[in-house]
Structures are given as structure tokens and as C-alpha cells.
N, C-alpha and C positions, 0 to 999 in steps of 0.2 A: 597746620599752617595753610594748606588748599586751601581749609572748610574759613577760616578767616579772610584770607585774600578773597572768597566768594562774596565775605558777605560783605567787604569793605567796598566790591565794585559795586555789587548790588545799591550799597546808600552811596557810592558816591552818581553812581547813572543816576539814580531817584534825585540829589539834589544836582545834579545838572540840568536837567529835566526840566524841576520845577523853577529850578532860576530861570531858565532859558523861556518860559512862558510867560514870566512877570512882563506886564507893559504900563505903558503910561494911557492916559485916557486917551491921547491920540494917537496908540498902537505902538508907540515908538518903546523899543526897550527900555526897561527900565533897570537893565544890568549888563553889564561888560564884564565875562569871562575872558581871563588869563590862559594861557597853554590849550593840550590838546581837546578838543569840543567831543571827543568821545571818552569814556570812562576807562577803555580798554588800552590807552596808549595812556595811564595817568596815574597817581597812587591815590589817596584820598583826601589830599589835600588841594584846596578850589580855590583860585587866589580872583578875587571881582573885586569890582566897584559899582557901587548903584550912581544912576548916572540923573541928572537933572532936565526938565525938560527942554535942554538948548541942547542935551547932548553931550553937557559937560561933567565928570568926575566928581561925587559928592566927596569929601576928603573922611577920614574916618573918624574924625575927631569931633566933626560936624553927626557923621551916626549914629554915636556916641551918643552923645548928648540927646540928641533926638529918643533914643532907645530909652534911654533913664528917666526921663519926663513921663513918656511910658509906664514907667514902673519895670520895663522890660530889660533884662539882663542876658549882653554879648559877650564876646571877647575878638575884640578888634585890634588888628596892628599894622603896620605897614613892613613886613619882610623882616621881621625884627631886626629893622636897621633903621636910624632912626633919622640920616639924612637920607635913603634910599627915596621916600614921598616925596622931598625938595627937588631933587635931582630927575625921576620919572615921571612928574604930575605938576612941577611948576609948586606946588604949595607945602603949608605946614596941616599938622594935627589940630590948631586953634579954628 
């Protein structure tokens, strides 16, 4: 159980890491991280939102979509609760 708790911080630091360096062209983040910003106060679950260049919340439903035009396959959701996004972010999943 150690040797897994290691490597689960291990990829959870790696992708906090790399979200936390994504930007927009004009430097501005391109992701808003949830909870603690360090890997060792956190399990490995990263709860974000990529954000637009006003600064505003992309909904996931919107990333969705975007992903699968891609050809590119996520798995997205909001807190598996399905008014929890209405209620925290003003919007729906459309």
C-alpha cells in the first residue's frame, strides 16, 4: 500500500505540475485548480476547469465536445452531481 500511495503522489505532483504551467498566449492561465496546490496534502483525484481568455470557467460539456471533434477521448463530469455545475459555476453541461 506505501509502494502505491508513492506512485499515486508521484502522477498526481506530475499532473499538477503540468496543468499548473498550461497558459494562454497572453500568459494568463489556462487552468483553475480545485483544493490543496500541493500533491502531499491531496489524494489523486484534481478537480479544474480550463478557463477562457476573459478568465472565465469553460463548462465541461463545452470540453467535451471540443475533445471529440478531436477525435480525442476524456472522461468529464462535474462532482457526479448533476446540479452541483448550476449551483458552483452559474451554468449547465450544454
Amino acid at each position: 500500500m506505501e509502494r502505491i500511495q508513492e506512485h499515486v503522489g508521484a502522477l498526481t505532483k506530475l499532473l499538477l505540475d503540468e496543468l499548473g504551467s498550461l497558459t494562454q498566449s497572453g500568459g494568463r492561465s489556462l487552468v483553475k485548480i480545485y483544493g490543496p496546490k500541493s500533491y502531499l496534502n491531496r489524494g489523486g483525484t484534481v478537480a479544474f476547469n480550463l478557463v477562457d481568455t476573459g478568465g472565465k470557467e469553460v463548462g465541461y460539456g463545452a470540453v467535451e465536445k471540443l475533445a471529440a471533434e478531436e477525435n480525442i477521448s476524456i472522461k468529464s463530469s462535474c462532482f457526479s452531481n448533476p446540479g452541483a455545475a448550476e449551483a458552483a459555476f452559474g451554468y449547465t453541461a450544454d
